[in-house]
Every structure is written in structure tokens, then in C-alpha cells.
N, C-alpha and C positions, 0 to 999 in steps of 0.2 A: 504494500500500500504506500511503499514511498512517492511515486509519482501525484498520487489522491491526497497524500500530504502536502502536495506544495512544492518538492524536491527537483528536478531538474533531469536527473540519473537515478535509475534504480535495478536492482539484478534480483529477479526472483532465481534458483538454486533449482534446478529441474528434480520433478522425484520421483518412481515410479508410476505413480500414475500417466505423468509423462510422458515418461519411455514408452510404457504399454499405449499410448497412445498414436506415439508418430513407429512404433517398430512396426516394420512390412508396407507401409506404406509404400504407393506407388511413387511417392514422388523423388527428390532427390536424396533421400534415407538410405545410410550404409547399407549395407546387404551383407549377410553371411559373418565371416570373419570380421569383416568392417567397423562390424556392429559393434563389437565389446571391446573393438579397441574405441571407435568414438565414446560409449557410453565412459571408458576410465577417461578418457581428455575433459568429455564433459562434467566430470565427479572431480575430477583434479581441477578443473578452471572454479569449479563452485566454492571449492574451498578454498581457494587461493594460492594452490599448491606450486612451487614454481615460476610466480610471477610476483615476488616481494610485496603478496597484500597478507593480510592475518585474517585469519574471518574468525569475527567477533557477531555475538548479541547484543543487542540495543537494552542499555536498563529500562528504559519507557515501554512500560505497557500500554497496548492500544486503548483497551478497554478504559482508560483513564481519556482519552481524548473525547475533546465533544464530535459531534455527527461532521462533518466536512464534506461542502457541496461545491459544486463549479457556478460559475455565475456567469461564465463568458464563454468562448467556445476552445479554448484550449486546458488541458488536464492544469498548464501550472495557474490556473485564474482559479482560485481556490479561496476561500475562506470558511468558517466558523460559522454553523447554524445560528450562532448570534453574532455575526458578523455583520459587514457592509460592501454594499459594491464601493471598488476603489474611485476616486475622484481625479479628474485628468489634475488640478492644482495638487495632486500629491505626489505627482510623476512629473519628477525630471530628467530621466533618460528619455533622446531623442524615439529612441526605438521603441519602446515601453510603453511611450505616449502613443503612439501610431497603431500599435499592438490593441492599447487600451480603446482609443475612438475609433478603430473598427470594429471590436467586439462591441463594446456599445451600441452601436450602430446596428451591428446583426442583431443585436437582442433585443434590441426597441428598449435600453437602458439608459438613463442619464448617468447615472453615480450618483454615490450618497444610499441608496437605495438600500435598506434591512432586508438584507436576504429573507424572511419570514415574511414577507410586507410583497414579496414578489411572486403572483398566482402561477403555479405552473399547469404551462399550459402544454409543452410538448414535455418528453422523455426520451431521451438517447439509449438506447439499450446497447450495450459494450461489452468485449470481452478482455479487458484489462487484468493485471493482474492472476495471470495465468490461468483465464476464462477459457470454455471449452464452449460451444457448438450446443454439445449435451447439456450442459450446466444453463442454459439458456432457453430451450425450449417449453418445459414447464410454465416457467412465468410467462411468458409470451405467449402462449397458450389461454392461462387465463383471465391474460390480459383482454385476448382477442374476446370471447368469451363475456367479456364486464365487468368479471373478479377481482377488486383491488383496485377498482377505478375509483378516484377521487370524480364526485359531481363537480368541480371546478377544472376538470381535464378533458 
């Protein structure tokens, strides 16, 4: 969930489920022998084996963060269920600003705006964060369906 925090980079650590999910695959998937040498490269990169990083745990527990939504149309436009959309006078990179009054712009946003305070009216459904296909279908299901619809959607 680093990208959904706000972070720039992030490396989820592939894990069986993973594996069982792209092995045999028709498309560019090792084959045969291949296989389990990619699978060590990919278990050695996870862990940092070989390329002077250390892989460590984060002391921050998610479960201590509040809810965190997008408010614009890129993962890093992030804030705090009790948050605010940012304000172009709070942006003084050239680029940031530009970044910011186009998102604005697509979202029919000013800034200033309480994320709470802002009706949602569509929903991006994504497979972030090591999202499957599978893991997806369900809810979209009973979305289609009516299931879980907010009357303000």
C-alpha cells in the first residue's frame, strides 16, 4: 500500500500465490528449467539479496492509519479521509502546479474542498497493489447487480 500512501516507489515481494498464478502461462513466462531459476532471482531481488539493500519491516502499523483516498487522478494525489483537496496557493513547484490545475480541472474540483464534502459520483475499480482479475470480479458483480450502491452514485 505504499503507492495508496502517498509514496512515489513501492515493491510489493511476489509470493506464491503469485507464482501459481503467472507459472504456465502462455505468455513471456520461463518454461521448464527457467522456471526455478527465475522464481530464486525473483526471491533473491525480494529480499535484497545481492544488491546492497537490507529488507526490513516498517514499525507503522497500517491498521493505525486513517482511511486514504485519491482526490485527483493520479495514485500520488492522496490525502486523509479528513483531509483537503490541495490549493494551487500551496504549490510552488512549476510542475506540481500544472499536475495540480489539471486534475482539478478533470474532477470538476476547485481546492480547499473536504474530501467528505465531495459526492462520489464515479468509482475506478483497480488492480493495485498486487490485485488479480479474480480478486475483482465478485465486487463488480454486485456492483452491477445494485449491491453496495450508495443512492448518491
Amino acid at each position: 500500500m505504499s503507492i495508496e500512501g502517498g509514496a512515489r516507489a513501492g515493491m510489493i515481494a511476489p509470493d506464491e500465490k503469485t507464482f501459481e498464478y503467472i507459472k504456465g502461462r502462455p505468455e513471456e513466462t520461463p518454461k521448464a528449467g527457467a522456471w526455478e531459476s527465475a522464481m530464486r532471482y525473483w526471491e533473491d531481488a525480494a529480499l535484497g539479496r545481492g544488491c546492497g539493500v537490507r529488507s526490513r519491516k516498517s514499525g507503522s502499523m497500517p491498521r493505525k492509519l486513517p482511511p486514504i483516498v485519491t482526490w485527483g487522478t493520479s495514485p500520488e494525489q492522496v490525502v486523509s479521509i479528513a483531509g483537503y483537496v490541495p490549493r494551487l496557493d500551496q504549490v510552488t513547484d512549476e510542475h506540481q502546479r500544472e499536475m495540480l490545475t489539471r486534475s482539478l480541472s478533470y474532477m470538476g474540483l476547485k481546492g480547499g474542498e473536504k474530501i467528505t464534502d465531495i459526492a462520489v459520483d464515479r468509482v475506478f475499480i483497480g488492480s493495485c497493489t498486487n490485485g488479480r482479475i479474480e480478486d475483482l470480479r465478485g465486487p463488480f458483480a454486485r456492483h452491477r447487480r445494485g449491491q453496495g450502491r450508495s443512492a448518491r452514485t
